[in-house]
C-alpha positions in Angstrom: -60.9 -32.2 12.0 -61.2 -28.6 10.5 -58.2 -26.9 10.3 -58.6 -23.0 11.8 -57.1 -20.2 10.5 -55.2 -19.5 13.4 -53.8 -22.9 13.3 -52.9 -22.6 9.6 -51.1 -19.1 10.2 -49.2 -21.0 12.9 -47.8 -23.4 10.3 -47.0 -21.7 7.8 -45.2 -19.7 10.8 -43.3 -23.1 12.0 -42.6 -23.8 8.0 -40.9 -20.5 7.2 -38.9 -20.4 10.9 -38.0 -24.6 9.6 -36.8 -23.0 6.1 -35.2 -20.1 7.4 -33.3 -22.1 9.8 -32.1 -24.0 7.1 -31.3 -21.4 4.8 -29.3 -20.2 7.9 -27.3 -23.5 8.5 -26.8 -24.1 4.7 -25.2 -20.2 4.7 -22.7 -20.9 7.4 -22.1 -24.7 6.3 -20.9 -22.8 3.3 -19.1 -20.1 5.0 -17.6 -22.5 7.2 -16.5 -24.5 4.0 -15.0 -21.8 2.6 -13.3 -20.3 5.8 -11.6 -24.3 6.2 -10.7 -24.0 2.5 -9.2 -20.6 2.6 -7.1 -21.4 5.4 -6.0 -24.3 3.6 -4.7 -22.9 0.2 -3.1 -19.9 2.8 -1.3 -23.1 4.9 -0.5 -24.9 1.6 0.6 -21.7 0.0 2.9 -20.7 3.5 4.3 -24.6 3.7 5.4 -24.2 -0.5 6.5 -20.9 0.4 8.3 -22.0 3.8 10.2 -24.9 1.6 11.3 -23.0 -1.3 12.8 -20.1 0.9 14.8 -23.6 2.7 15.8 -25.5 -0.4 17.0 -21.6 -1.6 18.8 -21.1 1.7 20.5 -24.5 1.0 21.4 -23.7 -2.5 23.0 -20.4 -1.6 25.4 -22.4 1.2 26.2 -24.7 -1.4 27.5 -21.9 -3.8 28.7 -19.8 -0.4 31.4 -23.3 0.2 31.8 -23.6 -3.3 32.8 -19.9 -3.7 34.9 -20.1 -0.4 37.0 -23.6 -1.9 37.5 -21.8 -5.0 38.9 -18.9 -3.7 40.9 -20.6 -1.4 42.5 -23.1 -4.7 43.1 -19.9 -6.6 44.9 -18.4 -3.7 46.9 -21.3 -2.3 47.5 -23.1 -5.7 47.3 -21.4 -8.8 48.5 -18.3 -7.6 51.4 -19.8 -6.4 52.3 -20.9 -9.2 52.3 -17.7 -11.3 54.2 -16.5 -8.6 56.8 -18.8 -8.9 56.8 -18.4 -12.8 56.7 -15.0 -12.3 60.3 -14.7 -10.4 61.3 -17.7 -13.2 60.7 -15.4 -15.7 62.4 -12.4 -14.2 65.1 -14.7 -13.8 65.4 -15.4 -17.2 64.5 -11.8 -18.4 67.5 -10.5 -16.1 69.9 -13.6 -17.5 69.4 -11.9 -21.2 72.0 -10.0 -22.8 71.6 -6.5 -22.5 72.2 -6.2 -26.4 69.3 -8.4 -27.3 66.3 -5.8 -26.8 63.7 -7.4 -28.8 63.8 -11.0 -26.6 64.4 -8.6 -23.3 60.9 -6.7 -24.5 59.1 -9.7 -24.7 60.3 -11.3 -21.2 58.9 -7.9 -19.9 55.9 -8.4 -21.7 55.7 -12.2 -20.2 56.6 -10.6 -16.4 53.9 -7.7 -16.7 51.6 -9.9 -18.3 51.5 -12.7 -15.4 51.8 -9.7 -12.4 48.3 -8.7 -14.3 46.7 -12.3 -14.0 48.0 -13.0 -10.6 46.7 -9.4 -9.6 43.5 -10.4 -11.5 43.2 -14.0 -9.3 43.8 -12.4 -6.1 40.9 -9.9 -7.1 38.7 -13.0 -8.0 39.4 -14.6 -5.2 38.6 -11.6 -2.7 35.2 -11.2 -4.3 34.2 -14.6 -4.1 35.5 -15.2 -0.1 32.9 -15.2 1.5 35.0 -14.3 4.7 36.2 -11.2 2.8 32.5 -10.0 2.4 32.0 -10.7 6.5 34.7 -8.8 7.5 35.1 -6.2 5.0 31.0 -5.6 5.3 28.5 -4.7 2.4 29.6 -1.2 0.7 33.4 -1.6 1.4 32.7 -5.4 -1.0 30.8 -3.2 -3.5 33.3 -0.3 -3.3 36.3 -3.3 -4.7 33.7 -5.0 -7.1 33.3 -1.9 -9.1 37.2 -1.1 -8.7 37.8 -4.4 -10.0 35.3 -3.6 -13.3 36.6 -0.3 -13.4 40.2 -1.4 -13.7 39.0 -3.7 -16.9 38.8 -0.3 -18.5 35.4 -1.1 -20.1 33.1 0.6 -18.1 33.1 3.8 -15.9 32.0 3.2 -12.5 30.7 5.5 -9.3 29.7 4.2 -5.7 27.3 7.0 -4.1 26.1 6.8 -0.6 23.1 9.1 -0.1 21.2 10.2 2.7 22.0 8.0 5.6 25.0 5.3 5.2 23.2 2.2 5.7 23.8 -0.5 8.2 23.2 -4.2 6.8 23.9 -7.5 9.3 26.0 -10.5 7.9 23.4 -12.4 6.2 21.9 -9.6 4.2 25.6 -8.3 3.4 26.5 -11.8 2.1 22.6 -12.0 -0.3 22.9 -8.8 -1.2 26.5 -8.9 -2.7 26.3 -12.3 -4.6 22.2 -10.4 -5.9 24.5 -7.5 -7.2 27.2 -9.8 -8.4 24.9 -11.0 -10.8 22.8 -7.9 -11.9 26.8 -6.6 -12.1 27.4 -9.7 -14.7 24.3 -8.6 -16.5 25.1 -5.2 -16.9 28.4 -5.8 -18.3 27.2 -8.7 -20.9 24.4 -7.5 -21.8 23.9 -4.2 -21.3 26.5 -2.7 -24.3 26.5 0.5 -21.8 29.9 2.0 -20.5 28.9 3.3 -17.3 27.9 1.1 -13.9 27.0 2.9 -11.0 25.8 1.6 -7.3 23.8 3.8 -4.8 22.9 3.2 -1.4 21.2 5.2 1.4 18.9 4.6 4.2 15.6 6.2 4.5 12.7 6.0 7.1 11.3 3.2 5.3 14.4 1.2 5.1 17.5 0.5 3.7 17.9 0.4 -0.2 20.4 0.2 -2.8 20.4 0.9 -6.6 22.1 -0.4 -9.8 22.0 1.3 -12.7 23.9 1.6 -16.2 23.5 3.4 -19.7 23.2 0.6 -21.8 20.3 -0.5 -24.2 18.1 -2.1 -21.8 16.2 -5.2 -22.4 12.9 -6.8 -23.2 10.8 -7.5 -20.2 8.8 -10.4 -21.5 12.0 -12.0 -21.2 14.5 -10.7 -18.7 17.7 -11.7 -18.7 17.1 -15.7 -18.7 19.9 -15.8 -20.6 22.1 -15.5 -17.4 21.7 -19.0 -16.0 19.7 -17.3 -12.9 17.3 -14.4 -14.4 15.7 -11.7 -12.1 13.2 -14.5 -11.0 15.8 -16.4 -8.4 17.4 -12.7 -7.5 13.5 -12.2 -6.6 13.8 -15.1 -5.0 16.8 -14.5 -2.8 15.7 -11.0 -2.1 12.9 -12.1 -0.2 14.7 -14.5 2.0 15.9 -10.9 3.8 12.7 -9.6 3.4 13.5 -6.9 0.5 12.0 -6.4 -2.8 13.3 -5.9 -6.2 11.9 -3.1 -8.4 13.1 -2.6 -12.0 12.9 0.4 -14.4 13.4 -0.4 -17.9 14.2 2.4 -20.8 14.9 0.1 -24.1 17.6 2.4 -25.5 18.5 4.6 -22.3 19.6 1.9 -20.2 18.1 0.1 -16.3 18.1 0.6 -13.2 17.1 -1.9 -10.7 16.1 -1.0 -7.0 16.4 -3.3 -4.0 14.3 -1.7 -1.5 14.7 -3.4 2.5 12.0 -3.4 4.9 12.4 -1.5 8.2 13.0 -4.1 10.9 
Protein backbone atom coordinates (compact mmCIF):
# COMPACT_ATOMS: atom_id res chain seq x y z
CA UNK A 1 0.00 0.00 0.00
CA UNK A 2 1.64 3.39 -0.95
CA UNK A 3 1.49 5.78 1.55
CA UNK A 4 0.17 9.46 0.00
CA UNK A 5 1.32 12.52 0.95
CA UNK A 6 -1.82 13.65 2.20
CA UNK A 7 -1.97 10.66 4.39
CA UNK A 8 1.56 11.21 5.68
CA UNK A 9 0.88 15.07 6.43
CA UNK A 10 -2.16 13.62 8.39
CA UNK A 11 0.16 11.67 10.66
CA UNK A 12 2.58 13.54 11.36
CA UNK A 13 -0.49 15.93 12.17
CA UNK A 14 -2.05 13.09 14.64
CA UNK A 15 1.77 12.51 16.07
CA UNK A 16 2.43 16.21 17.05
CA UNK A 17 -1.50 16.78 18.39
CA UNK A 18 -0.41 12.92 20.50
CA UNK A 19 2.94 14.73 21.70
CA UNK A 20 1.55 17.94 22.37
CA UNK A 21 -1.15 16.46 24.36
CA UNK A 22 1.31 14.86 26.30
CA UNK A 23 3.57 17.57 26.80
CA UNK A 24 0.22 19.29 28.04
CA UNK A 25 -0.76 16.57 30.64
CA UNK A 26 2.92 16.10 31.77
CA UNK A 27 2.87 20.27 32.37
CA UNK A 28 -0.16 20.21 34.57
CA UNK A 29 0.72 16.67 36.26
CA UNK A 30 3.63 18.78 37.38
CA UNK A 31 1.78 21.86 38.19
CA UNK A 32 -0.66 19.84 39.91
CA UNK A 33 2.26 18.16 41.91
CA UNK A 34 3.54 21.19 42.89
CA UNK A 35 0.24 23.06 43.73
CA UNK A 36 -0.48 19.59 46.20
CA UNK A 37 3.03 20.04 47.54
CA UNK A 38 2.80 23.71 48.15
CA UNK A 39 -0.24 23.50 49.99
CA UNK A 40 1.34 20.89 51.97
CA UNK A 41 4.51 22.63 53.36
CA UNK A 42 1.91 25.85 53.79
CA UNK A 43 -0.58 23.28 56.03
CA UNK A 44 2.59 21.72 57.63
CA UNK A 45 4.05 25.06 58.18
CA UNK A 46 0.39 26.54 59.67
CA UNK A 47 -0.12 23.08 61.92
CA UNK A 48 3.90 23.82 63.48
CA UNK A 49 2.93 27.31 63.61
CA UNK A 50 -0.74 26.60 65.17
CA UNK A 51 1.17 24.24 67.99
CA UNK A 52 3.98 26.42 69.00
CA UNK A 53 1.70 29.57 69.42
CA UNK A 54 -0.54 26.64 71.88
CA UNK A 55 2.35 25.09 73.76
CA UNK A 56 3.52 29.12 74.11
CA UNK A 57 0.01 30.07 75.30
CA UNK A 58 0.45 27.15 77.87
CA UNK A 59 3.74 28.12 79.02
CA UNK A 60 2.75 31.77 79.58
CA UNK A 61 -0.42 30.36 82.04
CA UNK A 62 1.98 28.39 83.73
CA UNK A 63 4.28 31.36 84.60
CA UNK A 64 0.89 33.70 84.83
CA UNK A 65 -0.17 30.93 88.18
CA UNK A 66 3.24 30.79 89.04
CA UNK A 67 3.55 34.55 89.16
CA UNK A 68 0.08 34.94 90.86
CA UNK A 69 1.09 32.04 93.88
CA UNK A 70 4.24 33.90 94.32
CA UNK A 71 2.87 37.07 94.82
CA UNK A 72 0.22 35.89 96.84
CA UNK A 73 3.22 33.89 99.40
CA UNK A 74 5.10 37.08 99.45
CA UNK A 75 2.09 38.96 100.51
CA UNK A 76 0.33 36.67 102.85
CA UNK A 77 3.58 35.02 104.40
CA UNK A 78 6.73 36.70 104.16
CA UNK A 79 5.47 39.98 104.40
CA UNK A 80 3.81 39.22 107.45
CA UNK A 81 6.45 38.32 108.90
CA UNK A 82 8.61 41.48 108.39
CA UNK A 83 5.77 43.12 109.64
CA UNK A 84 5.61 41.52 112.70
CA UNK A 85 9.48 41.88 113.11
CA UNK A 86 9.09 45.16 112.14
CA UNK A 87 6.79 46.29 115.34
CA UNK A 88 9.31 43.70 117.38
CA UNK A 89 12.01 45.76 116.59
CA UNK A 90 10.36 49.05 117.29
CA UNK A 91 9.56 47.46 120.33
CA UNK A 92 12.79 46.91 121.23
CA UNK A 93 14.21 50.16 119.70
CA UNK A 94 11.64 52.17 122.00
CA UNK A 95 12.61 49.73 125.22
CA UNK A 96 16.37 51.20 124.82
CA UNK A 97 17.72 53.75 127.07
CA UNK A 98 17.57 57.05 125.82
CA UNK A 99 21.37 57.43 126.86
CA UNK A 100 22.53 54.62 124.68
CA UNK A 101 22.57 56.42 121.17
CA UNK A 102 24.83 54.29 119.33
CA UNK A 103 22.46 50.75 119.99
CA UNK A 104 19.21 53.27 119.52
CA UNK A 105 20.92 54.27 115.85
CA UNK A 106 21.30 50.89 114.84
CA UNK A 107 17.61 49.63 115.90
CA UNK A 108 16.62 52.62 113.63
CA UNK A 109 18.71 51.36 111.12
CA UNK A 110 17.15 47.65 111.61
CA UNK A 111 13.39 49.38 111.55
CA UNK A 112 14.07 51.54 108.28
CA UNK A 113 15.90 48.90 106.86
CA UNK A 114 13.00 46.17 107.05
CA UNK A 115 10.08 49.12 106.19
CA UNK A 116 12.37 49.28 102.82
CA UNK A 117 12.18 45.38 102.07
CA UNK A 118 8.68 44.98 103.14
CA UNK A 119 7.98 48.14 100.86
CA UNK A 120 10.21 46.41 98.21
CA UNK A 121 7.95 42.84 98.54
CA UNK A 122 4.72 44.55 98.29
CA UNK A 123 6.19 46.24 95.07
CA UNK A 124 7.25 42.75 93.79
CA UNK A 125 4.42 41.36 94.51
CA UNK A 126 2.15 44.02 92.65
CA UNK A 127 4.16 43.60 89.56
CA UNK A 128 3.92 40.12 89.34
CA UNK A 129 -0.17 39.80 90.20
CA UNK A 130 -1.46 39.13 87.42
CA UNK A 131 -4.86 40.51 88.79
CA UNK A 132 -3.00 43.83 89.54
CA UNK A 133 -2.06 44.17 85.71
CA UNK A 134 -6.08 43.37 84.83
CA UNK A 135 -7.43 45.84 86.86
CA UNK A 136 -4.94 48.47 86.94
CA UNK A 137 -4.65 47.98 82.81
CA UNK A 138 -1.45 48.26 80.61
CA UNK A 139 0.25 51.95 81.05
CA UNK A 140 -0.95 52.49 84.65
CA UNK A 141 1.39 48.70 85.26
CA UNK A 142 4.18 50.30 83.22
CA UNK A 143 3.71 53.74 84.93
CA UNK A 144 4.61 51.58 88.65
CA UNK A 145 7.29 49.33 86.95
CA UNK A 146 9.40 52.21 86.05
CA UNK A 147 8.52 53.92 89.56
CA UNK A 148 9.64 50.84 91.10
CA UNK A 149 13.32 51.08 89.01
CA UNK A 150 13.32 54.59 89.48
CA UNK A 151 13.10 54.38 93.16
CA UNK A 152 16.39 51.85 93.01
CA UNK A 153 18.03 55.11 92.29
CA UNK A 154 20.10 53.45 89.42
CA UNK A 155 18.49 54.57 86.48
CA UNK A 156 16.35 57.70 85.49
CA UNK A 157 13.09 56.82 84.11
CA UNK A 158 10.22 58.78 81.81
CA UNK A 159 6.77 57.22 80.67
CA UNK A 160 5.56 59.35 77.49
CA UNK A 161 2.22 58.89 75.88
CA UNK A 162 2.16 60.35 72.42
CA UNK A 163 -0.28 60.95 69.94
CA UNK A 164 -3.30 59.01 70.84
CA UNK A 165 -3.36 57.12 74.45
CA UNK A 166 -3.79 53.67 73.42
CA UNK A 167 -6.42 51.21 74.33
CA UNK A 168 -5.07 47.50 74.74
CA UNK A 169 -7.73 44.47 75.96
CA UNK A 170 -6.73 42.04 78.86
CA UNK A 171 -4.73 39.62 77.05
CA UNK A 172 -2.45 41.98 75.13
CA UNK A 173 -2.14 44.07 78.54
CA UNK A 174 -1.05 40.91 80.39
CA UNK A 175 1.83 39.74 77.03
CA UNK A 176 2.76 42.93 76.67
CA UNK A 177 3.81 43.71 80.39
CA UNK A 178 5.53 40.41 81.26
CA UNK A 179 7.50 41.24 77.06
CA UNK A 180 8.51 44.64 78.70
CA UNK A 181 9.32 43.03 82.03
CA UNK A 182 11.95 41.32 80.39
CA UNK A 183 13.44 43.79 77.79
CA UNK A 184 13.12 46.10 81.37
CA UNK A 185 15.53 43.25 83.00
CA UNK A 186 17.75 43.56 80.07
CA UNK A 187 18.11 47.01 80.01
CA UNK A 188 19.03 47.22 83.60
CA UNK A 189 21.75 44.16 83.49
CA UNK A 190 23.06 44.66 80.54
CA UNK A 191 22.66 47.71 79.25
CA UNK A 192 25.33 49.81 81.82
CA UNK A 193 23.00 52.89 80.73
CA UNK A 194 21.35 55.13 83.44
CA UNK A 195 18.28 56.20 81.70
CA UNK A 196 14.96 53.85 80.83
CA UNK A 197 12.28 55.33 79.13
CA UNK A 198 8.79 53.76 77.75
CA UNK A 199 6.61 55.43 75.00
CA UNK A 200 3.38 54.64 73.86
CA UNK A 201 0.90 56.16 71.32
CA UNK A 202 -1.63 55.01 68.90
CA UNK A 203 -1.43 55.75 65.34
CA UNK A 204 -3.70 54.82 62.21
CA UNK A 205 -1.79 51.77 61.82
CA UNK A 206 -2.09 50.65 65.25
CA UNK A 207 -1.14 50.68 68.62
CA UNK A 208 2.70 50.70 69.49
CA UNK A 209 4.92 51.10 72.31
CA UNK A 210 8.77 51.75 72.69
CA UNK A 211 11.62 50.95 75.07
CA UNK A 212 14.62 52.59 74.91
CA UNK A 213 17.85 53.28 77.19
CA UNK A 214 21.38 54.95 76.82
CA UNK A 215 23.45 52.17 77.48
CA UNK A 216 26.12 50.39 75.31
CA UNK A 217 24.02 48.38 73.21
CA UNK A 218 24.79 44.87 72.25
CA UNK A 219 25.93 42.55 69.58
CA UNK A 220 23.21 41.37 67.29
CA UNK A 221 24.67 38.00 66.28
CA UNK A 222 23.93 37.27 69.69
CA UNK A 223 21.15 39.13 71.41
CA UNK A 224 20.74 38.88 74.75
CA UNK A 225 20.70 34.85 75.10
CA UNK A 226 22.16 35.46 78.06
CA UNK A 227 18.72 36.29 79.73
CA UNK A 228 17.26 32.82 79.98
CA UNK A 229 14.50 33.97 77.17
CA UNK A 230 16.36 36.23 74.40
CA UNK A 231 14.40 38.40 71.88
CA UNK A 232 13.59 35.07 70.09
CA UNK A 233 10.61 33.90 72.69
CA UNK A 234 9.64 37.87 73.14
CA UNK A 235 9.25 37.36 69.18
CA UNK A 236 7.55 34.71 69.97
CA UNK A 237 4.92 35.94 72.41
CA UNK A 238 4.56 39.11 70.43
CA UNK A 239 3.02 37.31 67.70
CA UNK A 240 0.54 35.46 69.74
CA UNK A 241 -1.30 39.23 69.78
CA UNK A 242 -0.50 39.76 66.43
CA UNK A 243 2.33 42.57 66.97
CA UNK A 244 5.89 42.67 65.83
CA UNK A 245 9.12 43.48 67.39
CA UNK A 246 11.51 45.84 65.68
CA UNK A 247 14.93 46.59 67.23
CA UNK A 248 17.43 49.47 66.60
CA UNK A 249 20.84 48.81 67.80
CA UNK A 250 23.63 51.73 68.28
CA UNK A 251 26.79 49.65 69.92
CA UNK A 252 27.87 52.59 72.15
CA UNK A 253 24.63 54.97 72.02
CA UNK A 254 22.40 52.62 73.46
CA UNK A 255 18.63 50.48 71.98
CA UNK A 256 15.58 50.97 71.38
CA UNK A 257 13.12 48.23 70.74
CA UNK A 258 9.65 48.95 69.03
CA UNK A 259 6.60 46.69 69.50
CA UNK A 260 4.43 47.77 66.78
CA UNK A 261 0.31 46.17 67.00
CA UNK A 262 -1.64 45.60 64.09
CA UNK A 263 -4.91 47.54 63.58
CA UNK A 264 -7.75 45.13 64.37
Amino acid sequence: MQITEENAIVGVVVVTLILLLLVIFIVAFLLFYQRKRFRYQQEKTEMKDVFEREILKTQMEIQEQTFETVSHEIHDNVGQVLSVARIYTNSLREGLPTADMEYRQKADQVHELIGKAIQDLRDISKSRNTGYIERAGLLESLRFELDRISRSGQFKTAFTIQEEEPVFDTQQSIILFRICQELLNNAIKHSGGSFIGITVGSAAAGNYLKIQDNGRGFNMQKPLQTSGTGLGNIEKRAHLIGAKVEIENNPGGGTLITIKMNQR
